[in-house]
C-alpha positions, 0 to 999 in steps of 0.5 A: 299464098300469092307468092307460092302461087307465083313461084309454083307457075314459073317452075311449071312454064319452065317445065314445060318449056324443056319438055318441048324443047327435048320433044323437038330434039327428038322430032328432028332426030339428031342434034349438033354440037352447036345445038347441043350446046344451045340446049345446054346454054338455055337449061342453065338459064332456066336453072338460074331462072328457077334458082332466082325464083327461090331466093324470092320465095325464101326472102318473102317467107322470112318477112311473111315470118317477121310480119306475123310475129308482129301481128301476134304482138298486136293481137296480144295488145288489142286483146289485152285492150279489150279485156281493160275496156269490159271492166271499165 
């Protein structure tokens, strides 16, 4: 949960991080070559940014997936303990 959390407010702030971004562009009303090429530059830092943030999530979902399969194992045991130890 931590982690979507985490990854849901990255995706937020680099949202609104381009949304000023263009209300600027727009404010000042015409843009350059030069700063058009900025603004490009910068959305592709922010798309590898963002694709980063989901390689993340990806690798902790397939470990999150790993543990609980372990911990289904366990219970299963601690179960099966408990049922050996009302008998006894």
């Amino acid at each position: 949960m931590l982690i979507a959390i985490e990854t849901l407010i990255s995706i937020v702030c680099a949202l609104c991080t381009l949304v000023s971004l263009l209300i600027i562009i727009r404010r000042n009303g015409k843009t350059d070559d030069r700063e058009t090429g900025i603004i490009a530059s910068d959305i592709g830092y922010m798309k590898s940014g963002i694709d980063d943030i989901k390689r993340e999530h990806k690798a902790h979902n397939e470990i999150l997936f790993e543990i609980s399969g372990v911990v289904k194992v366990h219970e299963t045991r601690i179960s099966a303990l408990e049922r050996g130890n009302r008998h006894a």
